[in-house]
C-alpha positions in Angstrom: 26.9 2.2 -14.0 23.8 2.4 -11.8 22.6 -0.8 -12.8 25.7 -2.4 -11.6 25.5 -1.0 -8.4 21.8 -1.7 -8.4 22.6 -5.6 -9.3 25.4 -5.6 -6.5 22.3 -4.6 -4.3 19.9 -6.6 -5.0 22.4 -10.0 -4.2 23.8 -8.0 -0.5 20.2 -8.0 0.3 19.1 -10.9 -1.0 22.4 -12.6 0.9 21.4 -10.8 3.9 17.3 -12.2 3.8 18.2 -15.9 3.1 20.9 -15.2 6.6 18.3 -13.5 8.4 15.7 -16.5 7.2 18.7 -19.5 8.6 18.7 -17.2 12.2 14.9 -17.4 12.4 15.2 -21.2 11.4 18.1 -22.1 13.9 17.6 -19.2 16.2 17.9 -20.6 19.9 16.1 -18.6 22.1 12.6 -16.3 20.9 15.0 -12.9 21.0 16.7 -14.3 18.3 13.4 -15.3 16.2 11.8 -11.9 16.6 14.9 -10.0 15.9 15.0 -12.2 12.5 11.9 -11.0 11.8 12.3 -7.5 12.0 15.4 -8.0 10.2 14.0 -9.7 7.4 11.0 -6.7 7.4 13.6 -4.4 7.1 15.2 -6.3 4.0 12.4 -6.3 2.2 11.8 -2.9 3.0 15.1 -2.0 1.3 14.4 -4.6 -1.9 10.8 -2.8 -2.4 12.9 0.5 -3.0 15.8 -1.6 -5.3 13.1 -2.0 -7.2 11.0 1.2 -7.4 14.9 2.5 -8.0 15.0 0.2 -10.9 11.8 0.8 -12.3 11.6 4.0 -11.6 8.0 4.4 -10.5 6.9 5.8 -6.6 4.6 3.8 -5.9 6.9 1.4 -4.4 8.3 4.1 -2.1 4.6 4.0 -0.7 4.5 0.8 -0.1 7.4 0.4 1.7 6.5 3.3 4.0 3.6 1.1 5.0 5.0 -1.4 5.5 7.5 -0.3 7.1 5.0 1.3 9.8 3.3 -2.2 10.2 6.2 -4.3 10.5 7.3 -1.7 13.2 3.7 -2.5 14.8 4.2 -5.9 14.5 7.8 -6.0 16.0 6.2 -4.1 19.1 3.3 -6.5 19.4 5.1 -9.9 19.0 7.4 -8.6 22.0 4.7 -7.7 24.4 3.4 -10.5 23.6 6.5 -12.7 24.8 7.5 -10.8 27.5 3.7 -10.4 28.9 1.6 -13.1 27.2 -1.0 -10.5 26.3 -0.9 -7.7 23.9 -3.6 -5.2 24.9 -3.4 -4.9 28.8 
């Protein structure tokens, strides 16, 4: 039963990367770019654990934690970046 669910998963995010990947493709206006970007960080956040869930290993759960704190970092920097033109002031 949790393999199902776990399959079911796995295509809603997947669905929902390939969606976030069109916006950052099409996306008018740089809001809309960046915020595909952290949307697609945050996807692949959530696939990492699908698959330390279906593997069922931690080390995955590490991983995602870091990334999860650079993507964050990234996200921040990218926006300064637009809205100032520099990143460190």
């Amino acid at each position: 039963m949790i393999d199902i669910a776990l399959y079911i998963a796995f295509g809603a995010i997947g669905l929902a990367q390939v969606l976030a990947m069109v916006r950052l493709i099409l996306g008018p206006e740089i809001g809309d770019r960046i915020l595909a970007l952290d949307t697609m960080v945050i996807n692949a956040i959530a696939l990492i654990v699908l698959v330390g869930f279906y593997w069922g290993t931690q080390v995955y759960f590490e991983s995602a934690i870091i990334i999860a704190m650079l993507g964050f970092v990234s996200t921040v920097a990218l926006a300064r970046f637009v809205l100032r033109g520099d990143i460190i002031e």
